[in-house]
N, C-alpha and C positions, 0 to 999 in steps of 0.2 A: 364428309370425305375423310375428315382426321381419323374418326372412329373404324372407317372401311380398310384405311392402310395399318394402324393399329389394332383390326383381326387377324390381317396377312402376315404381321410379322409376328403375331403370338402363335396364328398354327404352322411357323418354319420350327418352333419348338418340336414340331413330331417327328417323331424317329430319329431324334438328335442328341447325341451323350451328353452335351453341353452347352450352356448357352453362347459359351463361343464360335462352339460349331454351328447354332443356331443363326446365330449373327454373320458369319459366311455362306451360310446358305442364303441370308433374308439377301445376301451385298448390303451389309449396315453393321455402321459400328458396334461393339458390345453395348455405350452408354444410349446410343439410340432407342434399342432393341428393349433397354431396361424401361427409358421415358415409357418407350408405349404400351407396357405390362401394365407400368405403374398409372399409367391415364384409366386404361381398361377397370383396371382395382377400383379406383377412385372411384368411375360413373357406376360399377356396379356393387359398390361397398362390401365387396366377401375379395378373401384371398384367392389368389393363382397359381402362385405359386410357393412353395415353401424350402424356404431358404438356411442352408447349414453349411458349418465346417468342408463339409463333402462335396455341397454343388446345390444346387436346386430342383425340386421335383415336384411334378405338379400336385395342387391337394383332388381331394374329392369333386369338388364344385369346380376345379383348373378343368379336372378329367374330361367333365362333361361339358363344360363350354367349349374344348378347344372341340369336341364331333360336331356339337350344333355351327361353329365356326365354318369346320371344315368341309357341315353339307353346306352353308349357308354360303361360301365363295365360288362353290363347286357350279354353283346353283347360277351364279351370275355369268362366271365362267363359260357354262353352258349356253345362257343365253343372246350372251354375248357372237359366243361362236354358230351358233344357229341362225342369226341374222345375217354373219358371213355366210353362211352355207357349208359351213365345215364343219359342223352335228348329224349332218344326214348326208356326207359326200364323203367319200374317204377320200383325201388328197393331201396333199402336204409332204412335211418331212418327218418321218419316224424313223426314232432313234433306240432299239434292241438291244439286249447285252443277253449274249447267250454262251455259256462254258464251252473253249474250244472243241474239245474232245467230242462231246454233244452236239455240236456243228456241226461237224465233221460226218459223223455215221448215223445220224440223224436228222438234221435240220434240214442240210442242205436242198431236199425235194420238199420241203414243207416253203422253203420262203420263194422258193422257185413258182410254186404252183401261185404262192400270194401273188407276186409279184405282174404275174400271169393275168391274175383275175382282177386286180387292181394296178392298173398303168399309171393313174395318177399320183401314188402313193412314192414317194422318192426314199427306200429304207437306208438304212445304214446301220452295218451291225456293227456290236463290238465284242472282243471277244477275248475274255478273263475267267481266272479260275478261282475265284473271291467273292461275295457277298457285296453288293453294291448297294451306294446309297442313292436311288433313281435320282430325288430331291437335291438332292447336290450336285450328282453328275451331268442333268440335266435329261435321263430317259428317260422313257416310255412306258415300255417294256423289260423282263427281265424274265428270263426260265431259271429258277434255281434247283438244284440239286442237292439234297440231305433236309433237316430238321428248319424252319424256317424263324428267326430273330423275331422278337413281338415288335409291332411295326402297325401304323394305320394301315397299309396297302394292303388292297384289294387279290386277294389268291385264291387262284383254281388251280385243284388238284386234275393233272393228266395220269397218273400213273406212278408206279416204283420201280428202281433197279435196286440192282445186289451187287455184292461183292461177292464173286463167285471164282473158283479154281477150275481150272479144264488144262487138260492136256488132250494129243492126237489120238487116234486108235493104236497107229503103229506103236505109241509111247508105252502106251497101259497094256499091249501084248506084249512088249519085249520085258515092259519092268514090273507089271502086276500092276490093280489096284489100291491107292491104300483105304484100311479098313477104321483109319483114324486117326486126327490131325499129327498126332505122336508119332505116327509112319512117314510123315513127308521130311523126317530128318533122313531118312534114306535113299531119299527120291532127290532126281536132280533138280533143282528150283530154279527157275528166272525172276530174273529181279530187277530194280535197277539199282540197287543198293548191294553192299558184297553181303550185309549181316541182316536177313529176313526177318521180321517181325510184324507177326500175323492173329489176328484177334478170330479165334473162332468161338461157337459156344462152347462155352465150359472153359475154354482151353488154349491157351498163348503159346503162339510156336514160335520158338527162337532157333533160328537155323542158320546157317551160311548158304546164300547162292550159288549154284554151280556155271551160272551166266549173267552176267549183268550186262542191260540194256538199256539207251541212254533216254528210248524212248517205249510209252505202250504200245505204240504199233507195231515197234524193232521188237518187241517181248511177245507180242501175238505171233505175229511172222515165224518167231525162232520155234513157240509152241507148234503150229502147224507142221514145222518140219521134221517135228518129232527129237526137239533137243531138250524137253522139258513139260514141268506143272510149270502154269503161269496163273497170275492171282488178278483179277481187275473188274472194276465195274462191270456188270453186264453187256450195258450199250454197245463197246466196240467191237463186243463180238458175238451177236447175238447173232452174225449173219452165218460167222464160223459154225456156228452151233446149229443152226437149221440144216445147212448144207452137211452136217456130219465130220466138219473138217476139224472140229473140235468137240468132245465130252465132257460133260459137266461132271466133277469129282467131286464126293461127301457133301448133296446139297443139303443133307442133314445136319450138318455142323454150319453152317453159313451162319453169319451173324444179320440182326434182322434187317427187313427191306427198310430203301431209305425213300421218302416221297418225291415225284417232280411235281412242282409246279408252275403255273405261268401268273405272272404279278405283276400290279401296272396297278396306277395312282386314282386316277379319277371314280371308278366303278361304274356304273350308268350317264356318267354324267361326262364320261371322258368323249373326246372328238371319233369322229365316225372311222378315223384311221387307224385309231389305237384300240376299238372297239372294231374293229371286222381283224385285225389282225390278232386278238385275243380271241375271236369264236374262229376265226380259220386254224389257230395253233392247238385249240383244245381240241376242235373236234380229229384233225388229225392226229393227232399225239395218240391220244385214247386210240386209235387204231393201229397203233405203231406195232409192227412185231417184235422192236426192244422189250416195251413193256407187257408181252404175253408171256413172258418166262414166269410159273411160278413158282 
């Protein structure tokens, strides 16, 4: 039994900067978390971790013991919850973290439909615009948006959005197109900042706003009416863009696409909730018309 809870506190080391943060993940103290490295070492006479000035990291042999660890608890885990009935029932409480904004013009018919098709399932979302650590916070689930942190958790790719520019029709007849990032110092900009700065290819534009808005939505709204270029993720306005209520400006300069994914801890081995609710988000997502722009 010594040895079973001295695996669980050596694989809270994953996706941890530190072993302090390690040790508030395990709920144990730093000197605890050390004993049971240090047992681990012992019975299997090779090192785990490799210890400096800077902190500690794991060695070669740490590497691969903490995966066989972390199928090997996943595994009990599993079977543990299959005796309940909660491997092959989706029921419970799941707990989501999904980027508001993404929520928002996106999710909302996606967790609607889950919720629909699974009554047993009790979700609860959360909703931040940061990089979370499921293992500490205590999720599930996680959609994240842009390049993804090296991490043990389990990620499927749904799709990419962009940073993209669009103004109205009315906008682009009454002021022209620009023919290159260098042109939007002439064009009215919204923003929510007074002093613009904009990454395209090739080329940094530094400009002043002619509107600032406190919010994306306030900044879409105002492009619509034809008071400006507005610059923002795809997502909130991909609906604008179908219906024509907005134009995509210089998608040749766009800086490149960034990926979404949906991520969650366990892989196969996770309970039947957190597993139907990872094939209900991919398979919709992948159909999303956010992510058909290309």
């Amino acid at each position: 039994m010594e040895r079973y809870h001295d695996m669980q506190l050596f694989v809270a080391l994953a996706g941890q900067p530190s072993l302090a943060a390690a040790a508030r993940s395990a709920q144990v103290s730093g000197p605890t978390l050390m004993r049971a490295i240090a047992r681990l070492e012992a019975r299997l006479r090779v090192p785990l971790l490799q210890r400096s000035t800077q902190g500690a990291s794991l060695t070669d042999v740490g590497g691969a013991y903490m995966a066989d660890c972390v199928r090997l608890l996943a595994a009990v885990e599993a079977a543990q919850a299959s005796a309940k009935g909660l491997h092959v029932q989706a029921q419970g409480n799941l707990r989501v973290f999904l980027p508001f904004l993404f929520s928002c013009h996106v999710m909302a018919p996606v967790l609607g439909s889950y919720m629909d098709r699974y009554p047993d399932v009790h979700l609860s979302a959360h909703y931040h615009d940061y990089y979370p650590n499921l293992h500490e916070e205590g999720l599930d689930v996680a959609i994240l948006v842009g390049e993804l942190p090296s991490s043990a958790l389990i990620a499927r790719p749904v799709g990419h959005v962009r940073h993209i520019l669009c103004a109205s029709p009315a906008y682009l007849q009454a002021h022209g197109a620009p023919a290159h990032p260098a042109d939007l110092k002439r064009h009215h900009l919204i923003a929510s900042v007074d002093q613009v700065s904009w990454a395209f290819r090739g080329y940094q534009l530094k400009a002043r706003a002619r509107l600032g808005c406190a919010t994306v939505q306030g900044a879409i709204s105002a492009a619509v009416q034809g008071a400006g270029l507005v610059r923002c993720l795809s997502y909130p306005v991909h609906e604008h863009l179908l219906s024509g209520q907005l134009l995509r400006v210089l998608p040749g300069y766009e800086p490149p696409a960034m990926p979404v994914h949906v991520v969650y801890r366990e892989g196969r081995n996770a309970p039947m909730r957190v597993r139907s609710f990872v094939d209900h988000c991919v398979a919709a997502l992948r159909e999303h018309p956010a992510f058909q722009l290309a």
